[in-house]
C-alpha positions, 0 to 999 in steps of 0.5 A: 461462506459466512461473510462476517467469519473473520469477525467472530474473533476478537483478535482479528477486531483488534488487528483491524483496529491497529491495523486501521490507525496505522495505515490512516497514520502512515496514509495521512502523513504521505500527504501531509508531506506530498504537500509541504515539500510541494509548497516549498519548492513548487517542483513535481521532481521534489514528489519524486524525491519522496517517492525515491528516498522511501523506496530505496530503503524498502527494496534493499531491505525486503529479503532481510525483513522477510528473513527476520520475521519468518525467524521471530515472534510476529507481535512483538515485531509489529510493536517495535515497527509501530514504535519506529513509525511514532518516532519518525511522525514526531520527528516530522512534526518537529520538522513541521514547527513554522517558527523553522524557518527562520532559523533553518534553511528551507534546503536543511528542512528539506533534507531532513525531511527526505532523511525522516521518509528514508527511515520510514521505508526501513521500517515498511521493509518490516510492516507489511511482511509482519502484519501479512504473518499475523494474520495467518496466526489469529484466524483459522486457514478456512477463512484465511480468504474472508480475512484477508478481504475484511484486511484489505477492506479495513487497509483501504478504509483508512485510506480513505479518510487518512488523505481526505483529512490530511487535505481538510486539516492542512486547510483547517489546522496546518500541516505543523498540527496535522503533523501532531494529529497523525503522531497521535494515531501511531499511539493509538494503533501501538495500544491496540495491538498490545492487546493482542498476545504473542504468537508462535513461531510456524518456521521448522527451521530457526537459526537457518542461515540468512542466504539459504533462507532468502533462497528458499523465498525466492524459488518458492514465488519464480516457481509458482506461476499464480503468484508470480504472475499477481506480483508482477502484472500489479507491480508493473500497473501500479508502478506506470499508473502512479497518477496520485504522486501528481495529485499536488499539482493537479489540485494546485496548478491544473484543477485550481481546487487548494488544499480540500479540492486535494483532499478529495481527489486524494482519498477518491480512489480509496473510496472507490477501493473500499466499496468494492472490497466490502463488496467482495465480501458477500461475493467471492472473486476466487472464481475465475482469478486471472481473468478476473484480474486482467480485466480490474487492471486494465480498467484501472489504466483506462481511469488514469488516461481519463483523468489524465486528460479531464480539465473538469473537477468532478470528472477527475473525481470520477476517474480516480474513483473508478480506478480505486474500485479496480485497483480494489478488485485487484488487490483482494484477488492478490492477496487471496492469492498469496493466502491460499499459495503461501505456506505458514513458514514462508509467510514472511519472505514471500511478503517481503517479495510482495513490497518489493514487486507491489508496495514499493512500486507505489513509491517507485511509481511516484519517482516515475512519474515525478521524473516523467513530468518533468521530462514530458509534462505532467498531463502527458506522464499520467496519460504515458502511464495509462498506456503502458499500464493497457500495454501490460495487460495484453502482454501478460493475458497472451503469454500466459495463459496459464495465469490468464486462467488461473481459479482459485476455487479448488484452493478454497475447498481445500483449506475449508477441508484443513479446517 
């Protein structure tokens, strides 16, 4: 396969555009506020608290959202949650102002923060079920596989510098106006998706009610053995391996490397994850998928026990890097396989389902590993965290053997034949 064929449309390159300013915004601000809340309490329980207050909104909405943008037109939903983000980035960037401090308690700006974060995961119950849709919308099936790469790619990108430069520019410019930095992001992705017209609706069923809708979605992943089986072996690894949420105080109190030793442990897992997507894009991992997977995963929980227990810089760069790259290779082969397993009318639910099990894990595994340094000690969190991720692996691989040989290969074929 032609691996720049998501390329040729000119659509798919202003999505990946957007998409590129969005997850650079949203990327970039986590870590702003990772490191403003640290700064004001010194407590690894406050990261958890952030992790908690987007999560909790992000689960109990997800079902709805996926309802909601199966039944409506998938660009102008994207709009109105680009939109919802700019509001809260700015909000934020109020919050932010030093001269605050003064005439708020330390505790009011604290909550307000936490307040602004919860209104986030609101409109992330939204975001990626919405953006999952559109892609289906702009590219024909035949490369639904390449385009769901190039996403994946241009979503770790940004990952990549969204954190790097939140570390460089709290250094250079303070987190008031890095604040105002990722605010302007947020605009520049709402004009390039404007760019973009407004696309059908694929759902046969419009105005079906809500509770058949959510039961449709939901037997459609507990009865597919392949996305079933992606969702929660990567739920459950993200969730314990959720190293990062302690990178403040790794950076601050273990390593003693400040605020741009932060920003590059913070954006090495992204680099290593961009790399190794771009890779697959010149070689396909649909070939041998389950295995293929197990073995990425549990990689990555080798990478957190090693960088839980190195006290060197370099070495804990090297170990989130390397956690990336197969957190990467786990990431693409999911999303392939929620591409090729998803039918068009379904697309929204079953994504919904997708950031209950796996997007809202990274924030529900920033609340287990707040709490669990503070129960166990931090080094000791990530290392638990490590093991449980190994223990995961080997539970899925024996009692599933269905998934542990799971090959995408006959899907491929059969949406090139659509085409």
């Amino acid at each position: 396969m032609d691996p720049y064929a998501a390329l040729r449309f000119r659509e798919f390159n202003i999505f990946l555009v957007a998409r590129f300013a969005m997850v650079f915004a949203w990327s970039m601000q986590f870590i702003v506020i990772e490191w403003q809340v640290y700064s004001m309490t010194k407590d690894p329980w406050s990261l958890g608290i952030i992790g908690l207050m987007e999560v909790i909104p992000a689960v109990s909405m997800a079902l709805f959202a996926g309802h909601i943008v199966d039944q409506k037109e998938k660009r102008n939903l994207l709009i109105k949650c680009i939109l919802g983000f700019s509001v809260i980035s700015f909000g934020l960037f109020l919050l932010s102002e030093p001269s605050l401090s003064s005439e708020f308690s330390k505790t009011t700006v604290l909550y307000a923060i936490y307040f602004l974060v919860f209104l986030g995961g609101l409109v992330r119950a939204f975001l990626g079920p919405t953006i999952f849709s559109l892609i289906a919308l702009i590219v024909p099936k035949k490369i639904y596989p390449n385009a769901a790469t190039w996403s994946s790619t241009t979503w770790q990108m940004a990952s990549v510098l969204g954190p790097a430069l939140a570390g460089f520019s709290i250094s250079w410019i303070g987190v008031h106006w890095s604040m105002c930095l990722i605010f302007t992001f947020s605009i520049m992705a709402l004009v390039a998706i404007l760019q973009i017209g407004r696309k059908p609706i694929m759902n046969p069923k419009i105005g079906e009610p809500v509770i058949d809708s959510l039961r449709e979605g939901l037997r459609f992943v507990f009865n597919s053995k392949a996305v079933f089986g992606a969702l929660t072996l990567d739920m459950i690894a993200v969730l314990f391996g959720g190293a990062v949420a302690l990178l403040p105080v790794f950076a601050q109190d273990i390593l003693q490397v400040g605020s741009e030793g932060f920003g590059v442990l913070r954006a090495a897992p992204a680099v290593g994850a961009a790399i190794t997507m771009v890779g697959s894009t010149r070689f396909p991992v649909h070939k041998f998928a389950g295995k293929k997977l197990l073995w990425a995963v549990f990689g990555f929980g080798i990478s957190i026990i090693v960088f839980g227990l190195s006290t060197s810089f370099w070495l804990s760069v090297f170990a989130l890097f390397m956690s990336g790259a197969l957190d990467g290779i786990s990431m693409v082969i999911r999303q392939t396989i929620l591409q090729l397993k998803t039918p068009d009318h379904m697309r929204g639910r079953v994504a919904s389902v997708n950031s209950m099990f796996v997007g809202s894990s990274n924030e529900l595994g920033a609340f287990e590993s707040g709490a669990t340094a503070k129960l166990m000690g931090t080094v000791t969190a990530v290392v638990f965290g490590g093991i449980m991720t190994l223990l995961t692996v080997g539970f899925t691989a024996l009692i599933s053997p269905t998934f542990r040989n799971l090959d995408l290969t006959k899907d491929v074929a059969e949406h090139e034949g659509d085409s």
